[in-house]
GUMIVO-527007 format. One line per 3 residues: their letters; for each residue y, x, z negated of N, C-alpha, C. Coordinates in steps of 0.2 Angstrom, whole numbers, always signed. Layout:
BEGIN
A) Y X Z Y X Z Y X Z ~ ... .
This chain:
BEGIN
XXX) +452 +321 +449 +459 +322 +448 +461 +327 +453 ~ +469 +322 +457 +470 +329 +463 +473 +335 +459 ~ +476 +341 +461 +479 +347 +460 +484 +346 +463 .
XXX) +490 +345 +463 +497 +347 +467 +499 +353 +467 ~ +500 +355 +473 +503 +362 +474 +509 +360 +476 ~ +514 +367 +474 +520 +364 +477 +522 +374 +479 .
XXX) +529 +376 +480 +532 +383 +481 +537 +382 +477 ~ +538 +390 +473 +541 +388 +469 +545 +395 +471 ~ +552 +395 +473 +554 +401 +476 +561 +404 +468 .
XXX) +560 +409 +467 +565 +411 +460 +571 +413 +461 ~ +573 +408 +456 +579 +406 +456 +581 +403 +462 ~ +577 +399 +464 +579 +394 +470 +576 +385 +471 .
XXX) +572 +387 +464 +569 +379 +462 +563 +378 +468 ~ +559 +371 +465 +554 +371 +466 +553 +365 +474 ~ +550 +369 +479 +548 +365 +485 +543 +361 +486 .
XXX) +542 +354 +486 +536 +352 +489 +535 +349 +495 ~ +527 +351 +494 +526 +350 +503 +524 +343 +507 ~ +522 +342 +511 +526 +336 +515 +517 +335 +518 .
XXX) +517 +329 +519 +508 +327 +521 +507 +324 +514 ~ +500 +331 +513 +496 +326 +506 +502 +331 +501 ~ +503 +332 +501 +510 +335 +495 +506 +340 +492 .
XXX) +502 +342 +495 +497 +349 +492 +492 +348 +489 ~ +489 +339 +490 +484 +338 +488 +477 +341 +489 ~ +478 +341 +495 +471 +342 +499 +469 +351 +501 .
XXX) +474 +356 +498 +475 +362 +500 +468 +364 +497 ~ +463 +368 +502 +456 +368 +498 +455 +377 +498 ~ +458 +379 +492 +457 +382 +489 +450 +387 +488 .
XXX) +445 +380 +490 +437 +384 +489 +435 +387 +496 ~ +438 +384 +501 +436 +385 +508 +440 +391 +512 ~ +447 +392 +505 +453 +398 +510 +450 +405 +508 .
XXX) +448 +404 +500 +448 +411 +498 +442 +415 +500 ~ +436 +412 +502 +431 +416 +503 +434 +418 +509 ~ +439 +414 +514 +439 +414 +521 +444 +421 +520 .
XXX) +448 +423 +516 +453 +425 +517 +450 +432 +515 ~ +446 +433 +509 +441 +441 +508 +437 +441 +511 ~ +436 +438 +518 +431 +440 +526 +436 +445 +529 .
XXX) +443 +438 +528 +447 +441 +535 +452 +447 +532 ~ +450 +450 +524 +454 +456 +519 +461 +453 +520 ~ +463 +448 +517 +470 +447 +515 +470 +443 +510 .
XXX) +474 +445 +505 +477 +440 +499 +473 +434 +498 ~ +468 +432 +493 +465 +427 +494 +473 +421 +491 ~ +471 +416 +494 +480 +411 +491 +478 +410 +484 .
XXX) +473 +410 +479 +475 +408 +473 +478 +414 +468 ~ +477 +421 +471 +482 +426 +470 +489 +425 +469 ~ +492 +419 +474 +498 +417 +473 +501 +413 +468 .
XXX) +495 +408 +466 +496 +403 +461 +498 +404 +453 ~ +501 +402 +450 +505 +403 +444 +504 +395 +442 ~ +501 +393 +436 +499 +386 +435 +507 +383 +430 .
XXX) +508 +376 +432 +513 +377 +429 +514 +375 +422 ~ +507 +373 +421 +507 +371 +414 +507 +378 +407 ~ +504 +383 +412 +508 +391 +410 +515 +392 +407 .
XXX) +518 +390 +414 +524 +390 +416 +529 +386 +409 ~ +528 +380 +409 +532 +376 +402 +529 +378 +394 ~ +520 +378 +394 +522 +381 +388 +527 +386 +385 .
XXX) +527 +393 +391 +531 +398 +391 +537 +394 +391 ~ +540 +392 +393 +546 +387 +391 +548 +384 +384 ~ +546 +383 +382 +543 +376 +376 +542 +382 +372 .
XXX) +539 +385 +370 +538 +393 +367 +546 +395 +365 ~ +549 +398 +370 +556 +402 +368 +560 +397 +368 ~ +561 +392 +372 +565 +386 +371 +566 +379 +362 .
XXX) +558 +378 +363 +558 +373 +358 +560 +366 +361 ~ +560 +362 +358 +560 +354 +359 +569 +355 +360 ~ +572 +348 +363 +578 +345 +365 +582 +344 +358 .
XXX) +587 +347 +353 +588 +343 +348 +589 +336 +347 ~ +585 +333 +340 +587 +326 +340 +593 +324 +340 ~ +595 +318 +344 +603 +317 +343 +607 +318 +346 .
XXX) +605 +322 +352 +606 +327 +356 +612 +321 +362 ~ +618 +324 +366 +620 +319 +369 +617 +321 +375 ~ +616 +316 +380 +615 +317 +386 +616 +320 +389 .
XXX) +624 +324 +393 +624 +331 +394 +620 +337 +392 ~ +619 +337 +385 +617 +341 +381 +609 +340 +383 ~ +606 +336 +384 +601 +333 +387 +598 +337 +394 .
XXX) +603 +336 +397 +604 +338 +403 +605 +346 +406 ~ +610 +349 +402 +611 +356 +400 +602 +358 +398 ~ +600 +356 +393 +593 +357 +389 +590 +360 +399 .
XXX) +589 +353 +401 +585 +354 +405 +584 +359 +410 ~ +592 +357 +412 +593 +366 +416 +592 +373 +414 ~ +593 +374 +406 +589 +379 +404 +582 +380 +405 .
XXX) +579 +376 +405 +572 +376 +407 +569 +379 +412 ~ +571 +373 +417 +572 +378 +425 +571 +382 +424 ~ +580 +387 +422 +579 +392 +421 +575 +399 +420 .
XXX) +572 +396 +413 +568 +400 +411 +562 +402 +415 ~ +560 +397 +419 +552 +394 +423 +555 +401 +428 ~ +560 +403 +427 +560 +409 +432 +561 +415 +430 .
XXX) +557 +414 +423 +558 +422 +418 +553 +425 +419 ~ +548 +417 +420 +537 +421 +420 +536 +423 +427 ~ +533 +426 +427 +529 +431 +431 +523 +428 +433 .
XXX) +519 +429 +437 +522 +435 +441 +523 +433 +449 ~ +528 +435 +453 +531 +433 +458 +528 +438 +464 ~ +530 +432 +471 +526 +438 +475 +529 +439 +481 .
XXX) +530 +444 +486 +534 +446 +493 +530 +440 +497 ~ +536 +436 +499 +535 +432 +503 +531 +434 +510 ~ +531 +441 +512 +529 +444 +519 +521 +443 +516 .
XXX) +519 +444 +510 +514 +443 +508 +508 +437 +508 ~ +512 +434 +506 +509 +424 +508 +509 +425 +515 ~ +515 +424 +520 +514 +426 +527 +509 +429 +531 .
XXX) +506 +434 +528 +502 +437 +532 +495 +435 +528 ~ +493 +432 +524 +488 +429 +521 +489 +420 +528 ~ +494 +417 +525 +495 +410 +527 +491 +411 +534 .
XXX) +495 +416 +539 +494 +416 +546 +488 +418 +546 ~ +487 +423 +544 +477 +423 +546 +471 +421 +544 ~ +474 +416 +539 +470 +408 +538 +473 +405 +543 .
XXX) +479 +403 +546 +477 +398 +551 +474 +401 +559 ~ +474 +408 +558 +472 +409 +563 +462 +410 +564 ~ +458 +407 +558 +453 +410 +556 +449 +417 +562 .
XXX) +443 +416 +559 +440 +422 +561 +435 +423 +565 ~ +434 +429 +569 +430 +430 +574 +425 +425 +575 ~ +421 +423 +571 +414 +419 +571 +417 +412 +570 .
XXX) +423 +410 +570 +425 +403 +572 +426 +400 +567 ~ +425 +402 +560 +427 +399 +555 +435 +395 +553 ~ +435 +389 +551 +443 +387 +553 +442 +382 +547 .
XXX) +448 +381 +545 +450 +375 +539 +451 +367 +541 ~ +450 +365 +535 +450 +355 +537 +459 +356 +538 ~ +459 +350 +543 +467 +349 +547 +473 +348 +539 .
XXX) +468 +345 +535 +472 +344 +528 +476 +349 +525 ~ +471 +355 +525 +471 +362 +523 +477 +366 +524 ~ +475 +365 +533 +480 +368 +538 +487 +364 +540 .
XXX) +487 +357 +535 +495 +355 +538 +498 +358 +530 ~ +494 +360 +524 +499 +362 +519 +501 +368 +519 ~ +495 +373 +524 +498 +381 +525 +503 +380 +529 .
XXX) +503 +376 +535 +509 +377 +538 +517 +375 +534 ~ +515 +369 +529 +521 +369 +525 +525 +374 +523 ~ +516 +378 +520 +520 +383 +516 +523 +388 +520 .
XXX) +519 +388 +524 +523 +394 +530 +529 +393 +532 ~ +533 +386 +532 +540 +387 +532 +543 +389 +527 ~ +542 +387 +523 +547 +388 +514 +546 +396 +514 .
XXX) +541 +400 +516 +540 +406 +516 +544 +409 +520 ~ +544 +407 +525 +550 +412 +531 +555 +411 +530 ~ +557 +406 +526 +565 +404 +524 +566 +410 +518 .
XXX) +560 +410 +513 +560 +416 +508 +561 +421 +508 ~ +558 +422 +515 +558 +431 +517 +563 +431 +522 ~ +567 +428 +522 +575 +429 +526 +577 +432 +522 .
XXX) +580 +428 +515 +585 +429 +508 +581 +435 +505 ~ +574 +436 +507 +571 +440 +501 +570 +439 +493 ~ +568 +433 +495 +568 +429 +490 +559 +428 +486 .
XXX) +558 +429 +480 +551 +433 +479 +548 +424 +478 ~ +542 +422 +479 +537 +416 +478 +532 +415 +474 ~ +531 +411 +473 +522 +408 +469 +522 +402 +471 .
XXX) +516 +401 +471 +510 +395 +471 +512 +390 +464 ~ +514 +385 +462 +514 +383 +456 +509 +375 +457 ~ +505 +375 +453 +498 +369 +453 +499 +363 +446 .
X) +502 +359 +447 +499 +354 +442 +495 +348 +440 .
């Protein structure tokens, strides 16, 4: 079963990324890389979004039955909304300087699969875009 990653920037909705769409983003290979290289390992970032909707679904509750379609539709945009009441968020300069020096890897030559490395650069733009607005981030996985 793959994992989708996507960016999830607050109150600015949810980003995905372009290639495998976050499939192949290897998680097992970044983090040991990244507590060699002393920065943020990337699943630090992660916020699961199945977290994310129960916490939803919790305060929310189901759609009323009968409900009319606007009403449908309203529902839903509340929801969004709420997906950006959970915690926890992170300084984009943050990811950035974790992202870069994984793609940069490490003295002994260590480096990620191309896969790996065309999602971190996704992510590295949604990220610089964030840290213009200052606008806080997460990793969101489903």
């Amino acid at each position: 079963m793959s994992v989708l990653t996507s960016v999830r920037l607050r109150q600015k909705g949810t980003f995905e990324l372009g290639g495998s769409g976050g499939k192949d983003l290897d998680f097992e290979a970044a983090d040991p890389m990244a507590k060699r290289l002393r920065v943020t390992p990337l699943s630090k970032f992660v916020y699961f979004i199945d977290a994310e909707l129960a916490h939803v679904g919790k305060v929310l509750g189901d759609v009323p039955g009968g409900a009319s379609r606007k009403v449908e539709e309203m529902w839903l945009d509340l929801q969004h909304a709420l997906l950006d009441e959970v915690g926890p968020w992170h300084d984009p300069a943050e990811g950035l300087r974790t992202i870069d020096t994984l793609l940069e890897g490490t003295p002994q030559g260590d480096k990620l699969d191309a896969n790996t490395v065309a999602d971190l650069k996704a992510i590295r733009r949604i990220l610089q875009r964030a840290k213009r607005s200052g606008t806080p981030f997460r990793l969101s996985q489903s």
